[in-house]
C-alpha positions as CSV (number, residue, x, y, z in Angstrom):
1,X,-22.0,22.6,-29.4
2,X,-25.3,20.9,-29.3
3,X,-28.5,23.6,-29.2
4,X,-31.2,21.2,-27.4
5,X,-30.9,19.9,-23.7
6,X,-31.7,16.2,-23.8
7,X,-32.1,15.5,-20.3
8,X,-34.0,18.7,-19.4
9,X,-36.2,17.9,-22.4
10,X,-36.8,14.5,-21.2
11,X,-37.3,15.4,-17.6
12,X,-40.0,17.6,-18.5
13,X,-42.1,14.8,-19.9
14,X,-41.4,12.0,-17.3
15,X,-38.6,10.6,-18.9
16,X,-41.0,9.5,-22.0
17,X,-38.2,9.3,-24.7
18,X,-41.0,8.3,-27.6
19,X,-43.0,11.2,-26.7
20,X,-39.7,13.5,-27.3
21,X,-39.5,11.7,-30.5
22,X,-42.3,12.5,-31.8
23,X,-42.4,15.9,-30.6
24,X,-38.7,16.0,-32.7
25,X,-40.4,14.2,-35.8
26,X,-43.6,17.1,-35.4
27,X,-40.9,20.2,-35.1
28,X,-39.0,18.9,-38.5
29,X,-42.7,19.0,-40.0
30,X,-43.2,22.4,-38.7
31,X,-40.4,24.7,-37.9
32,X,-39.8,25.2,-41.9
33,X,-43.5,26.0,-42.6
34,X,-42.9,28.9,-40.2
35,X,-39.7,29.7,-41.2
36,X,-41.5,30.5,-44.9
37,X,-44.1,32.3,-42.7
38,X,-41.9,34.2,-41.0
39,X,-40.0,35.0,-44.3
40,X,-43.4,36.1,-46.1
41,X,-44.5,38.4,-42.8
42,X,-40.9,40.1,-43.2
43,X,-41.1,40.8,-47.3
44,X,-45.0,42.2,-46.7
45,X,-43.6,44.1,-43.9
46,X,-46.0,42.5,-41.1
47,X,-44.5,42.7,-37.9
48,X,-47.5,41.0,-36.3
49,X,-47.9,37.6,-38.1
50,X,-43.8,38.2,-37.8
51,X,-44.5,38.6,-33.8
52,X,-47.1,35.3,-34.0
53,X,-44.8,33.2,-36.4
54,X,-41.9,33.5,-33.9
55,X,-43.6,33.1,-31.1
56,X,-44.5,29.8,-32.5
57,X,-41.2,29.3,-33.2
58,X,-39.9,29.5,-30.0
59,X,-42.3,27.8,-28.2
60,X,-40.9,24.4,-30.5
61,X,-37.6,25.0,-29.6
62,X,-38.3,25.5,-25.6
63,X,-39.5,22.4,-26.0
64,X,-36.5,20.8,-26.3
65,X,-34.9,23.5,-23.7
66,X,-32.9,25.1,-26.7
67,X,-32.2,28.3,-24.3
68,X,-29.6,30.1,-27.1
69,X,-32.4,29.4,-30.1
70,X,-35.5,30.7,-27.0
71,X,-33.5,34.0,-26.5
72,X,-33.0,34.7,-30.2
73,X,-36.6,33.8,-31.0
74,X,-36.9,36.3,-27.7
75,X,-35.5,39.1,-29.0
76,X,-37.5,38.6,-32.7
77,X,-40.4,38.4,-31.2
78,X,-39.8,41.8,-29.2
79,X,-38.5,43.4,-32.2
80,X,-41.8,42.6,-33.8
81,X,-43.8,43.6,-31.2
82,X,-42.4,46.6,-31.4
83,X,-42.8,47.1,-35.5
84,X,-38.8,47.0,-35.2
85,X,-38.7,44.8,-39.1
86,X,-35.3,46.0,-39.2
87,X,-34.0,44.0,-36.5
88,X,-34.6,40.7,-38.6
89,X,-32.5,42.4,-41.2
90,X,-29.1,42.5,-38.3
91,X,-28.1,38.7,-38.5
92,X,-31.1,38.1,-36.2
93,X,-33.5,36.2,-38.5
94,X,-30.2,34.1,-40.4
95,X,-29.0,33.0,-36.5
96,X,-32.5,31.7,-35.8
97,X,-32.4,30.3,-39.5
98,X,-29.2,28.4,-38.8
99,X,-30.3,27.4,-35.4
100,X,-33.4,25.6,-36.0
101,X,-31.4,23.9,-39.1
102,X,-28.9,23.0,-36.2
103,X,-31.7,21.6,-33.8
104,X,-33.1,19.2,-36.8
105,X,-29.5,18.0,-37.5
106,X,-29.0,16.8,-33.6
107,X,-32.1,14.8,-34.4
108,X,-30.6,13.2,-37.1
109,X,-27.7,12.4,-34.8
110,X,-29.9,11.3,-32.1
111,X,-32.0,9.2,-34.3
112,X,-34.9,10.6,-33.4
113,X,-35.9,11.5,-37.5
114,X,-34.2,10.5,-40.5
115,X,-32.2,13.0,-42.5
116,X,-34.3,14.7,-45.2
């Protein structure tokens, strides 16, 4: 079942399918930067860079109107907020994992970035 919402993603900017492109090509550069981020805030036990790192996190995948990836960043992000570290530790932090790997494979599909 595909994460990302094409036609809600192009909607939102006119219908400019190069723009989404690059906006795909910029979320492959980026996601697993903060992915390592998010990983090094959760061994040094700091739930606010973890709080920050997410919330950068799911503002890439709203982008492309990812609403199952949104609402797990969601409740990572209000975990964090609330010092809760051991909410990451429940499955949480491999389902966002697996679901950002999952939003850079559609891309691939799509041809919107080459497989790396």
């Amino acid at each position: 079942m595909p994460q990302i919402d094409v036609e809600r993603a192009l909607q939102a900017l006119d219908g400019n399918a190069e723009l989404l492109k690059d906006l795909a090509s910029m979320f492959v550069e980026d996601a697993p930067l903060l992915l390592v981020q998010l990983k090094n805030a959760l061994a040094d036990n700091r739930p606010t860079q973890a709080r920050l790192v997410v919330h950068g996190l799911k503002g890439l995948v709203a982008t492309f109107y990812a609403k199952s990836v949104v609402e797990i960043a969601q409740r990572l992000e209000d975990a964090a907020a609330e010092g809760n570290m051991s909410f990451f530790f429940k499955g949480e932090f491999e389902q966002l994992e697996k679901s950002i790997g999952s939003i850079m494979g559609e891309f691939v599909v799509l041809g919107w970035v080459n497989r790396r």
